[in-house]
ZAMARGU-4260 file (C-alpha; in steps of 0.2 Angstrom, whole numbers, plus 5000, padded with zeros to 4 digits):
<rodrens>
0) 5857/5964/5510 | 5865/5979/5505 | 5865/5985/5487 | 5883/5983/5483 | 5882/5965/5488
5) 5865/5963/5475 | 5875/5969/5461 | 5888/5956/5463 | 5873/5944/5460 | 5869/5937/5443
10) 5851/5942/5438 | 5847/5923/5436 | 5850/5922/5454 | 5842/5937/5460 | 5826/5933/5452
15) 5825/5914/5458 | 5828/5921/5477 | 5815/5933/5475 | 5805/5918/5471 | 5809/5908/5485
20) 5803/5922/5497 | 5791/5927/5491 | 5782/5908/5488 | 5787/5905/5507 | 5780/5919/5515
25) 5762/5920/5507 | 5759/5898/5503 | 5771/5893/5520 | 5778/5880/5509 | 5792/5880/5498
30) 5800/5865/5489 | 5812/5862/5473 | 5792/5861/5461 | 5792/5879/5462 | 5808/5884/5454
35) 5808/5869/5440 | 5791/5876/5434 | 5796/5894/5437 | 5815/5893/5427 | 5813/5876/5419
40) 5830/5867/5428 | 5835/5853/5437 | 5831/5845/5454 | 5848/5844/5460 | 5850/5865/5453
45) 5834/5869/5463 | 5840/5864/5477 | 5856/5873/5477 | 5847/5886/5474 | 5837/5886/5488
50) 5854/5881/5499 | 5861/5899/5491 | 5846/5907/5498 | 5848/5901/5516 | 5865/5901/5517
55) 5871/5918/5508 | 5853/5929/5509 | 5844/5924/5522 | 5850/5911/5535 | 5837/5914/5549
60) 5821/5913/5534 | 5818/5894/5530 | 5818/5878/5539 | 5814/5863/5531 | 5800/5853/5537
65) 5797/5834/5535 | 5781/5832/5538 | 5776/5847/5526 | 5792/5839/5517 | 5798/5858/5508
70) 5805/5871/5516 | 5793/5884/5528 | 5794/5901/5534 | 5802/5901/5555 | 5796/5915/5566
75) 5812/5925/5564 | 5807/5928/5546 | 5811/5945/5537 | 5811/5949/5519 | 5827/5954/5513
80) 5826/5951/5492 | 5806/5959/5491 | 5795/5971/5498 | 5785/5957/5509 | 5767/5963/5502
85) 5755/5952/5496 | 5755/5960/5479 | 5770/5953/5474 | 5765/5935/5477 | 5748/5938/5467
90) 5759/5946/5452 | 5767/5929/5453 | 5750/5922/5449 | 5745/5934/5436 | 5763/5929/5426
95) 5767/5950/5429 | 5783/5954/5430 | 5787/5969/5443 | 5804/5976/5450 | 5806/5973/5468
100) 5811/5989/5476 | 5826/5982/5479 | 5831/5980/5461 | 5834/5999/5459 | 5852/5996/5465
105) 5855/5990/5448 | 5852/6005/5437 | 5848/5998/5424 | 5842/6012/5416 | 5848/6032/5413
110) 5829/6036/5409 | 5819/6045/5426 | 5803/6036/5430 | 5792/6036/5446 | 5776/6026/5448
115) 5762/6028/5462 | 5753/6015/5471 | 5739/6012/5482 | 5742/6008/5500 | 5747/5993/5507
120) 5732/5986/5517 | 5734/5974/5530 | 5737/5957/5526 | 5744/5943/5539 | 5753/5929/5529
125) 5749/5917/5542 | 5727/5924/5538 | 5732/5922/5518 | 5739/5905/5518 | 5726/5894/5522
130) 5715/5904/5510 | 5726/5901/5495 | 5728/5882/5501 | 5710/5881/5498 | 5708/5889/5480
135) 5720/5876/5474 | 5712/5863/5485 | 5691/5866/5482 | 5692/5868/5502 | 5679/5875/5514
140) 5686/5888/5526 | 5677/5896/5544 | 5684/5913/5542 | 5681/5927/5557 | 5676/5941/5545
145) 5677/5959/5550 | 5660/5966/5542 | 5657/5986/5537 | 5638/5982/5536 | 5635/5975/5554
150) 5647/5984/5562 | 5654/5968/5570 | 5667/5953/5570 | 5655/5940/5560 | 5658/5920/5559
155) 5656/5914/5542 | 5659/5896/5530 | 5665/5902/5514 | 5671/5891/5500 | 5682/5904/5488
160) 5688/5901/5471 | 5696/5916/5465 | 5707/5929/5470 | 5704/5946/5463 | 5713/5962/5461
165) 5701/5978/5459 | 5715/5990/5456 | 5713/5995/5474 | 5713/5980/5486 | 5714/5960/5485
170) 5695/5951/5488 | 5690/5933/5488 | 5677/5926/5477 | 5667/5912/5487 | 5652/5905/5490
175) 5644/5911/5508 | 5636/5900/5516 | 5628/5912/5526 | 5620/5919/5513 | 5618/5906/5501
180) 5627/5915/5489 | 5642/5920/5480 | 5652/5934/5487 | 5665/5946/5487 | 5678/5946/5504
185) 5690/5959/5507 | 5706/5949/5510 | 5712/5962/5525 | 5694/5962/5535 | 5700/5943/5537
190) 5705/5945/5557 | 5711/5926/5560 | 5719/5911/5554 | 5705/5902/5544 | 5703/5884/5548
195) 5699/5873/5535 | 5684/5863/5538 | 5679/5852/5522 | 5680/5849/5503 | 5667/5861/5497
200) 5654/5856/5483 | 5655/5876/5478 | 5665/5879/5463 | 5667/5892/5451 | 5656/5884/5440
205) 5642/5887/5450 | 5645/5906/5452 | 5631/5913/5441 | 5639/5933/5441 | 5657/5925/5439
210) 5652/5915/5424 | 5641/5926/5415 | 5651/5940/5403 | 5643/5957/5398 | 5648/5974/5390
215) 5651/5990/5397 | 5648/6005/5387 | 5656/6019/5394 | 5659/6036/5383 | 5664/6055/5388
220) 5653/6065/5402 | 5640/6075/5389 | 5644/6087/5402 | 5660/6090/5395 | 5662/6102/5379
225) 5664/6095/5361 | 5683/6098/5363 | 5685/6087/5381 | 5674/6075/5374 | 5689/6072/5359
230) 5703/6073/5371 | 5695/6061/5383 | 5691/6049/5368 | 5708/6050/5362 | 5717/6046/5382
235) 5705/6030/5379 | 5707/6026/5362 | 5688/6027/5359 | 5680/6021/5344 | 5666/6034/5340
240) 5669/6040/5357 | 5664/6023/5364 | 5674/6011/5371 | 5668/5993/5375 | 5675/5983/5391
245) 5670/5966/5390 | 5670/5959/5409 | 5665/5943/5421 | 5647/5953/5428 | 5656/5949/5446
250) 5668/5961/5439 | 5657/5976/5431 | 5659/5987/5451 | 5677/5986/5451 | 5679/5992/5433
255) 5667/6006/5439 | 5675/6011/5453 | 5692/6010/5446 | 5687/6023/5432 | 5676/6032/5445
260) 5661/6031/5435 | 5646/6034/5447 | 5632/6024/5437 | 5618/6029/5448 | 5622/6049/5454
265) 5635/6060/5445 | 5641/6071/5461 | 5655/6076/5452 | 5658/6088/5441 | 5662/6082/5422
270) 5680/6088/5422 | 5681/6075/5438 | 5670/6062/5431 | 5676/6064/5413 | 5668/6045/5407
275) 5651/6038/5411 | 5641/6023/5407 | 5631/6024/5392 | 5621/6005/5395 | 5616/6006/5412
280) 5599/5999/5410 | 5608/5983/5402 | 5617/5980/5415 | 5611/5988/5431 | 5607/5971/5436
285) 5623/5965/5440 | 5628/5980/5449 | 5628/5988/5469
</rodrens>
């Protein structure tokens, strides 16, 4: 859809069409739920809505389904309102709200701004969708994972929980039954269509690391000079050049390596590590 056609769109409109995609691609189902939850209208309005999508955005996206009885992605299936990237859908679930690309044909503003992010690692809807099927539904999954430590294609039963954002990438947090524990899976290293096997007696409540909630400390690089140390505590809005982050212990890595803090070794030098961790041996425990 070209630009000068979204400008004749009512923002309303845009938006619940970017829903509707969006909600398609990465669940595989779509019905009128979404749209009364999402912009608190009508049935009978919802289903309009959805008619306008297929109709004037996207005729060849949706075809309703009467066993799955809502509206599923077909083969021929583009993004034309969204980017088609799984952050998009998982912004949905964080109750974010973030621009499509697309909506820079609006101009709606005269002020110059430009953000960065991280690349977009491969994600297969058809791989995703069964995953989120079974954190809402407590479901076990047999997932083909593509594993860094043995070097090989690996066959596990996993029952996840949660989806996580590092700042990076999207994992899973699920129990392993491999392992007998609770662990983090990349969602890209997925190389296959998960197929559900079971209702899993593994929930979030037993995750020990997920349910436990810690500190961490982390203040300026001593390294730095009396002068750095006070401008890197003001960038954080330090108290006494400290600043606390409370966390889920699961978590505590990713908050590390998002700061790139290196708790264990400090390679760097201080004008590149800038902040360390000032309780380690409080919480080395829960880290790699």
């Amino acid at each position: 859809m070209k630009c000068s056609d979204l400008k004749n769109l009512r923002w309303n409109t845009l938006l619940k069409c970017q829903l509707i995609e969006i909600v398609s691609l990465w669940e595989g189902r779509l019905t009128t739920n979404v749209l009364i939850s999402a912009f608190g209208i009508g049935r009978q309005q919802a289903s309009k809505d959805i008619n306008f999508y297929n109709k004037q955005i996207a005729p060849n996206n949706l075809i309703y389904d009467m066993q799955l009885k809502g509206h599923r992605p077909t083969d021929q299936f583009e993004p034309v309102l969204t980017k088609g990237t799984i952050d998009e859908y998982f912004n949905l679930l964080g109750s974010r709200k973030e621009l499509g690309s697309h909506l820079a044909c609006l101009n709606l503003t005269n002020t110059n701004t430009e953000m960065i992010s991280s690349p977009g690692r491969f994600i297969v809807p058809e791989f995703i969708r069964p995953v989120i099927a079974a954190v809402k539904d407590n479901m076990r999954l047999e997932i083909e994972y593509l594993s860094l430590s043995s070097q090989e294609k690996e066959y596990r039963v996993i029952s996840p929980h949660t989806l996580v954002y590092s700042g990076y990438r999207w994992h899973i947090r699920a129990h392993c039954e491999k392992n007998n524990d609770y662990r983090d899976f990349v969602l890209s290293r997925i190389s296959t269509i998960p197929e559900p096997v079971l209702p899993s007696e593994h929930t979030a409540r037993d995750d020990p690391a997920w349910n436990r909630f810690i500190e961490l400390i982390i203040k300026p690089d001593n390294r730095l000079s009396s002068f750095q140390q006070e401008v890197i505590a003001r960038d954080f809005n330090m108290v006494n050049n400290q600043l606390t982050i409370p966390t889920r212990a699961a978590l505590a890595n990713y908050y590390l390596q998002y700061l790139r803090i290196t708790p264990y070794q400090q390679k760097q030098s201080p004008e590149a590590q800038q902040l360390v961790l000032a309780n380690m041996e409080q919480i080395k425990q829960w880290l790699f």
